[in-house]
N, C-alpha and C positions, 0 to 999 in steps of 0.2 A: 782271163777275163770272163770265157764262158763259165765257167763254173762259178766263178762269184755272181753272176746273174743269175745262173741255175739253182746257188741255194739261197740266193736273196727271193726268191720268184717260189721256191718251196716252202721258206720259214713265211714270205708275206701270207702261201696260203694257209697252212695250218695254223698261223696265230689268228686269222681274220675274226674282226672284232673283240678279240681276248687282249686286252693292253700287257695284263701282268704276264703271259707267256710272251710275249712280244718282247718285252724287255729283258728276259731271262733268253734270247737268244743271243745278245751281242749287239742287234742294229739299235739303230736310233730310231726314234718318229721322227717325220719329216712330217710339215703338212704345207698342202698344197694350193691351199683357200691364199688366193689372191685378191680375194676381194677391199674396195677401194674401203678405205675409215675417215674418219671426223679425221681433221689435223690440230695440233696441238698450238696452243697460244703460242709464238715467236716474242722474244724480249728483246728491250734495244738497251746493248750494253754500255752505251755509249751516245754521243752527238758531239760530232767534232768540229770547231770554229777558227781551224787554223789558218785560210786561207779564204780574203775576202771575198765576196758575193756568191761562197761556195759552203754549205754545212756536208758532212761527212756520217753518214750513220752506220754505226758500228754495231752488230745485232746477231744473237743469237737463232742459229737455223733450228728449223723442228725439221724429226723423220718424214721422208715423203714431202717435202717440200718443194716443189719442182723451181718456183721461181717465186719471189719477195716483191713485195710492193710497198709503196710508202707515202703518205701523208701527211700533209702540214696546214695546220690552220696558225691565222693571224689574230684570227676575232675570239679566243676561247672555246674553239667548237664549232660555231657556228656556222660556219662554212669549212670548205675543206679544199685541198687542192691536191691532185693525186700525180704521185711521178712515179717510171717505171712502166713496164717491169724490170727487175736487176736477175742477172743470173744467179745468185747468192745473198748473203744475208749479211756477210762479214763487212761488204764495204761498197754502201750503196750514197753515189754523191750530186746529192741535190743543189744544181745553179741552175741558172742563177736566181740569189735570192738578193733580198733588200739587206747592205748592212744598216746595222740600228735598230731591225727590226728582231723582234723577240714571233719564233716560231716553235708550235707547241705540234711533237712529231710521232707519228704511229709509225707501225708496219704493221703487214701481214704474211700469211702463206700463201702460196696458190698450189692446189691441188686437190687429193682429197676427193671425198666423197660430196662433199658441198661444194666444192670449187674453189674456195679458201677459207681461210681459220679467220679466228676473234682477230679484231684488231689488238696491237701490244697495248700494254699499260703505257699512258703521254711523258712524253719530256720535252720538258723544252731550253730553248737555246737561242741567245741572240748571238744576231748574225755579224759578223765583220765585215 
């Protein structure tokens, strides 16, 4: 193991800032920027109305998404009503709701460089 450090630590110095000797040694780049980014739009694959006063949101996760949030309006938009947060994105279940009522439903991400992503594209679903 010393010696794998020893010629990792002699090829890091003699390639320093030369990428194409860098790469005609064997190692790979690594990079080490951790820094935080925008999060990517989350989509909901789904709304599930299997089980009354209860809808089911079924959504795809974006990278770096620590935790999913979700929203529902009654009126078209116009108001909102926020539930959450869920651990994940795959199966996030909102009750209780009204059956009869038709509810039009977002997500989001939480994380990020902003704190969370765009809301998804709507779907909506009436409720059992």
């Amino acid at each position: 193991i010393d010696s794998l450090i020893k010629n990792a630590l002699y090829c890091m110095g003699e390639t320093r800032h030369n990428l194409d000797a860098l790469l005609t040694s064997g190692y790979e780049v690594v990079s080490k920027n951790r820094s935080s980014s925008p999060l990517d739009q989350p989509a909901i694959l789904d709304v599930l109305n299997n089980v009354s006063g209860q809808l089911t949101v079924r959504g795809q996760g974006v990278l770096n998404g620590r935790m999913y949030r979700a929203r529902t309006s009654t009126d078209g938009g116009k108001t909102w009503t926020e539930w959450g947060p869920f651990n994940g994105a795959r199966r996030m279940l909102l009750q209780p709701v009204i059956p009869g009522t038709t509810y039009m439903v977002e997500i989001c991400a939480l994380g990020g460089s902003t704190g969370q992503s765009q809301w998804s594209d709507p779907i909506s679903r009436m409720a059992t």
